[in-house]
N, C-alpha and C positions, 0 to 999 in steps of 0.2 A: 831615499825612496823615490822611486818613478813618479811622474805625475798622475793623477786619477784622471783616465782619460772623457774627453765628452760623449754626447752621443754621435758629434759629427765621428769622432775618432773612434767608435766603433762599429758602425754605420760602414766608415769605409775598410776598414778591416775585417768586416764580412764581404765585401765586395773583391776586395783583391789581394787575399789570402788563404789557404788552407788552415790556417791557424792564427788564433788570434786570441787576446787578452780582455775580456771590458775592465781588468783594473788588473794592477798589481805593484809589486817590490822587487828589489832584488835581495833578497837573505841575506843575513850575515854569514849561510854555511858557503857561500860563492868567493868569499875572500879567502886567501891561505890564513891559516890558521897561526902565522904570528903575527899578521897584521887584526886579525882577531884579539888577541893577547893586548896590540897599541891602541885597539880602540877602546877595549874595557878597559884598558889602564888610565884614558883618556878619560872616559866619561866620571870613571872614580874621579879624577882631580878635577873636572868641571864642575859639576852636580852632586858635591858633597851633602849626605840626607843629615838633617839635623834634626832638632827638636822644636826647632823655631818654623819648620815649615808650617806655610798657614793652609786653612780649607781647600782655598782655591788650585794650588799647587799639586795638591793631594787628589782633586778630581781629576785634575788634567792629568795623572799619571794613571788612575783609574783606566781613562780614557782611553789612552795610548797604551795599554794592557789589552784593552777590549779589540781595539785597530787589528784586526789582522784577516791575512787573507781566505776566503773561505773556496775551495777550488775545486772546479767539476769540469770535466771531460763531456765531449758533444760527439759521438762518433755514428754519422747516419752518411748515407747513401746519396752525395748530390750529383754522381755519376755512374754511369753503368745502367743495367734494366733496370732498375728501381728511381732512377734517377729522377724524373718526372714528379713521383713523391714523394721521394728524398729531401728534394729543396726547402718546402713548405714545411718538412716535418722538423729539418735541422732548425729554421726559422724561430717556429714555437718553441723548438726546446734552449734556444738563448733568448728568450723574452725576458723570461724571470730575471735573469741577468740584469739587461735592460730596464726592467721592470724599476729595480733595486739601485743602477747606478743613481737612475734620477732621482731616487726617493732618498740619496744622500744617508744611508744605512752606517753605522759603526762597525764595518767591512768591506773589506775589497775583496769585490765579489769578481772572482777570475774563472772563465771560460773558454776552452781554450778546446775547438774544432776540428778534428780530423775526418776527411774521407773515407767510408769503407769501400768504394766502388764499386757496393753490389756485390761483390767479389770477396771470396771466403782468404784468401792470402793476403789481398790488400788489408781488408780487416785486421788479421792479425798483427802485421806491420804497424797500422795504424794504432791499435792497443798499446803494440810495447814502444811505443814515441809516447804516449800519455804518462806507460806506468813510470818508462823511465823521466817521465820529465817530472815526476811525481803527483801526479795527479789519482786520486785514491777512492772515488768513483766517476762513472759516466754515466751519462743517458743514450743508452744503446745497448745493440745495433740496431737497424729496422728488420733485416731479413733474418729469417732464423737461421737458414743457412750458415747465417756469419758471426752470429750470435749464442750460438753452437760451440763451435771451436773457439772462439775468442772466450768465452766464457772458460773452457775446459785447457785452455794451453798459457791463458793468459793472466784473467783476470783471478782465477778462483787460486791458480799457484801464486799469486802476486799481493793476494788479499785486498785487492780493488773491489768494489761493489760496480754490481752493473744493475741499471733498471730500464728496461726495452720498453721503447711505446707503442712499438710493432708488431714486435715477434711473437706467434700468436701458434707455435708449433706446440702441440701435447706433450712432445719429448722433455720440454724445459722445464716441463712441473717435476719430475722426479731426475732432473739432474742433480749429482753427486758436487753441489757445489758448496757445503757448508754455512747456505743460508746466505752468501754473496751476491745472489741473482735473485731479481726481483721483475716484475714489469706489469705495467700499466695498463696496459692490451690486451684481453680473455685469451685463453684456449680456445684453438680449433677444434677442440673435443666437443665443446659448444656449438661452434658455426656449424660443422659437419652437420649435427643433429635436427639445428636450424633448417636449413637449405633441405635437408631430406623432407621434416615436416610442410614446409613451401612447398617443394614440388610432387610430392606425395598424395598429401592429405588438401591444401589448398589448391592444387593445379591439378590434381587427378590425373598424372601422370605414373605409371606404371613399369614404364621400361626406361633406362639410362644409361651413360654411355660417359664415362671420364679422361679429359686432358688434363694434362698436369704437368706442371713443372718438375723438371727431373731434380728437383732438390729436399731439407728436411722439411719446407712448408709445403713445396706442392705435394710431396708424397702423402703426408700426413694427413693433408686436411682430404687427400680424394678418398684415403683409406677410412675417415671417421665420415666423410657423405656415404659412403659404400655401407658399410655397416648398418648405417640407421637408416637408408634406403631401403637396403636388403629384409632388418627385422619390422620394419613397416607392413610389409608383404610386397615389395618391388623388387626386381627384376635389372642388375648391372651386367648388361653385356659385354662390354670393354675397356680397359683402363690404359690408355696411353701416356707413354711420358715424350717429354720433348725438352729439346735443350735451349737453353734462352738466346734469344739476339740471331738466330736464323734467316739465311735469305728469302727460306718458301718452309711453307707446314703444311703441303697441300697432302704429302703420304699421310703425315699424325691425323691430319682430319678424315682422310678415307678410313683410315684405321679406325679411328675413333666413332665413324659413322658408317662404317659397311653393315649393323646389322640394323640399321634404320631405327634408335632408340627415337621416343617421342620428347626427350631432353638429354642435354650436353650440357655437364658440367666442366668447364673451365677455370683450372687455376693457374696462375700467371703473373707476369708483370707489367706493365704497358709499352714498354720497348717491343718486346717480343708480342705483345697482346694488338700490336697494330698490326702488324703482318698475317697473324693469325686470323684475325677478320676481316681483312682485305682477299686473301686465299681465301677464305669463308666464302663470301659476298660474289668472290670472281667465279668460284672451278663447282658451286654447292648450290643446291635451289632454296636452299636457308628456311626450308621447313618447319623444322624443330625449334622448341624454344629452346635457347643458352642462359646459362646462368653461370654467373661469375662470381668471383668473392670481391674479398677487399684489394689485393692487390692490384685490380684493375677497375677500380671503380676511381679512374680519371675524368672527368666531363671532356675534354678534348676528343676524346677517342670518338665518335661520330662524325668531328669534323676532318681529324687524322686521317679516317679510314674512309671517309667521301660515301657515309650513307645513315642512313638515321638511327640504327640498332635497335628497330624498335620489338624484334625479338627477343632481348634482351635483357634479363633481370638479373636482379647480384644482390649480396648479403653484406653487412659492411660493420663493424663495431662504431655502435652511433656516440657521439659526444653528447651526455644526457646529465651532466653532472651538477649540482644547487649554483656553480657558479660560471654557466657556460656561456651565458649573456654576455656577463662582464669580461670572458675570456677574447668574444668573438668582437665586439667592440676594441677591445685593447690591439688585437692580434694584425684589424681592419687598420687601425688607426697608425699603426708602425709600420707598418708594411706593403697597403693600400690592395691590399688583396682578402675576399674569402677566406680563410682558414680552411685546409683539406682534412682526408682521412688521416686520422691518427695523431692530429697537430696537437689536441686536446690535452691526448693520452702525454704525448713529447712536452708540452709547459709542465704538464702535473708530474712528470716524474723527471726533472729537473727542480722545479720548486722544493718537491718531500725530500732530493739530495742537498740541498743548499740548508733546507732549514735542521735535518740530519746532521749535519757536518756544526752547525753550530752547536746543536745541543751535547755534539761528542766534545765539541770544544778544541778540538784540532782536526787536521789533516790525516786521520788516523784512519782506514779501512776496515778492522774491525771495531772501530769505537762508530764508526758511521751506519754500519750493518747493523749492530746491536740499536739505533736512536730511531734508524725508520722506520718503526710501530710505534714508537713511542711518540711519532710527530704525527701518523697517520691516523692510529686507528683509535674508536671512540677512548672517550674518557679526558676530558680535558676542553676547553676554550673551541669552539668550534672558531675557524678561521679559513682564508683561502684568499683565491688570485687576486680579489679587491682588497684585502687587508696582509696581503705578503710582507710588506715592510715593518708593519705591526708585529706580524706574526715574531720575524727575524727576532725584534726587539725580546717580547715576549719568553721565546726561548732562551735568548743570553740571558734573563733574568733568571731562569729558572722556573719558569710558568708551563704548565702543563697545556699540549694545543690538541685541534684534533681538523686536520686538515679537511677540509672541503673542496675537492675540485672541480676543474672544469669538464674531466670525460667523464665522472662518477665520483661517489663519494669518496675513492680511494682510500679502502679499508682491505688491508693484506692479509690473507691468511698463510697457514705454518711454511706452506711451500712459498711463498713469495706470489704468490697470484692473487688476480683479481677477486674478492668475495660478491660484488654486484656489478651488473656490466645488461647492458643496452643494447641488442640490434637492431640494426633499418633493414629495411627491404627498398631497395633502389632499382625504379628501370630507366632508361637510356631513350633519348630522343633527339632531334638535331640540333639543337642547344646545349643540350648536356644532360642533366642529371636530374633525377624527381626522389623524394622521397615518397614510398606511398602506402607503408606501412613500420610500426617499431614492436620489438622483442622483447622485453626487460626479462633478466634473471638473475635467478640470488644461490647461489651455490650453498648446498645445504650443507 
């Protein structure tokens, strides 16, 4: 068995790897199979069981039943247009990891990170390095985009469980995935709604005007603002799309602003979201107010784009859950940064795979799909990020839990989605970012 590495030893293997371990073994299925044969024949004539074995013997074999590895895949975005809030999101979702080495848990808890790059190919690449390395859920993607496909080519024919802290596309609620996919992050069917109500009904704007990303989140979430703008009694004059990572988006803003809407909605990522309001700022008399979602609620982006944003408001899935304190504490203390959008959602749904996988009791994809409602939702011990080691224990005994997290209570319903979930309403200044109003809602 490999040694159980420290935190320097995982510390720097987030630094200078695509992939990496906080614990692990190497199997006995990695040997040929008759040196398999020499070692069980060995251990028979070592450790002959007899009658005379005493208590102590008996625990410790107990023990060493219990040892074994519990394994999750991390596949988010720390390059590419998402990249920006990719990093912070992969972060949180090896904490629990972290969390668990140090608390010296009766498992090696293995983590093991690939890049999606933003990018729907890299993704899938990246998935099947997990599936085949046998790793039987992850915590991802972030973009739906990637999350989409990897879900439908990868994860769902391979019986992997996926649970996204991101991906926040409509589409994901009725995909045909056999109850495989799960995630932490609400529906834009939601935000759409949200943001219409904002600039609708609290901003008394009337007429509007959509950018978007040419993918399955930006289409989605302009088409569900569109909608609930429209039945409000407003008024969408244009829906442009645009490709991400662009040198100029000075046409898509003309487009998007030739018929003088009194709001612009933009969705996007911050790669791409910097040029667009630089182009904004330089060729535009920036009139109108803009409102943005989550994908571009970076605090950088004012100082990026060398002006203050202060027309500027955006919608964002807030981290509101009984145990967010002690998440944003932990998250500060590892890592010596804030905790960003979506970081919340990224520990919690890495935690409810780790404590899943124990309660299936192996490395099993549908034994781990079937346990996370049975880890998450009511009925049972309430427990969460301050008591995760606890919890772990808990479940190996066969203790009923009922997870508490840090972006929500993470309570899943029949589709795998969110049943309570939280929005901010954030606007933009030369420092960064304000909150300056929340959303709560409970999916009936």
């Amino acid at each position: 068995m490999l040694r159980k590495p420290t935190r320097r030893d995982v510390l720097a293997g987030i630094g200078g790897s695509s992939a990496f371990a906080l614990a692990g073994c190497l199997g006995d299925d990695e040997l040929p199979d008759d040196e398999l044969d020499q070692v069980d024949d060995d251990d028979d004539d070592d450790d002959p069981v007899d009658d005379d074995t005493d208590d102590d013997d008996t625990d410790d074999t107990e023990e060493d039943e219990d040892d074994r590895e519990v394994m999750v895949g991390v596949l988010q975005p720390v390059t590419g247009d998402l990249g920006d809030l990719g990093g912070p999101i992969r972060d949180a979702a090896i904490l629990p990891g972290i969390q668990l080495d140090d608390a010296d848990v009766p498992f090696d808890i293995d983590i093991r990170e690939e890049d999606s790059q933003t990018d729907p190919e890299a993704g899938l690449s990246a998935a099947e390095a997990l599936v085949d390395a046998g790793y039987p859920a992850v915590t991802g993607a972030a973009a739906s985009g990637v999350t989409i496909p990897v879900a439908q080519q990868v994860a769902v024919p391979n019986e992997m469980v996926m649970c996204s802290p991101a991906s926040t596309a409509p589409e994901i609620t009725d995909l045909d995935d056999d109850g495989f996919v799960f995630r932490t992050a609400p529906s834009d069917a939601l935000q759409g709604e949200v943001m219409a109500e904002v600039g609708y009904e609290e901003e008394g704007f009337e007429t509007a005007s959509t950018l978007h990303l040419n993918n399955d989140y930006g289409q989605q979430l302009s088409d569900s603002f569109v909608d609930a703008f429209t039945d409000l009694g407003g008024e969408v004059s244009d829906e442009v799309a645009f490709e991400a990572e662009q040198p100029s988006y000075t046409a898509e803003l003309q487009a998007a602003l030739g018929d003088d809407p009194e709001l612009l909605m933009i969705v996007g990522y911050p790669d791409s979201g910097e040029q667009i309001f630089r182009d904004y700022y330089a060729d535009f008399d920036a009139d109108e107010t803009v409102m943005v979602t989550d994908g571009l609620r970076e605090p950088s982006l004012p100082v990026d784009v060398d002006n203050p944003m202060e027309n500027v408001i955006g919608t964002a899935p807030l981290a509101a859950g009984p145990e967010e304190e002690f998440f944003t504490d932990l998250y500060e203390d590892e890592f010596g940064a804030e905790p960003g959008v979506f970081t919340a959602q990224a520990y919690d749904a890495t935690a409810v795979l780790i404590l899943a996988n124990v309660a299936a009791g192996d490395n099993d994809g549908p034994a781990i799909r079937d346990s996370v409602r049975d880890v998450a939702n009511p009925n049972g011990e309430e427990v969460g990020p301050s008591t995760l080691d606890e919890a772990v224990e808990m479940v190996a005994d066969g203790e009923e839990i009922n997870y508490q997290g840090a972006s929500s209570p993470v309570d899943f319903d029949e589709n795998g989605d969110m049943q309570t979930v939280t929005y901010e309403i954030f606007e933009f200044h030369a420092d960064g970012i304000d909150t300056v109003e929340t959303v709560d809602f409970e999916a009936e």
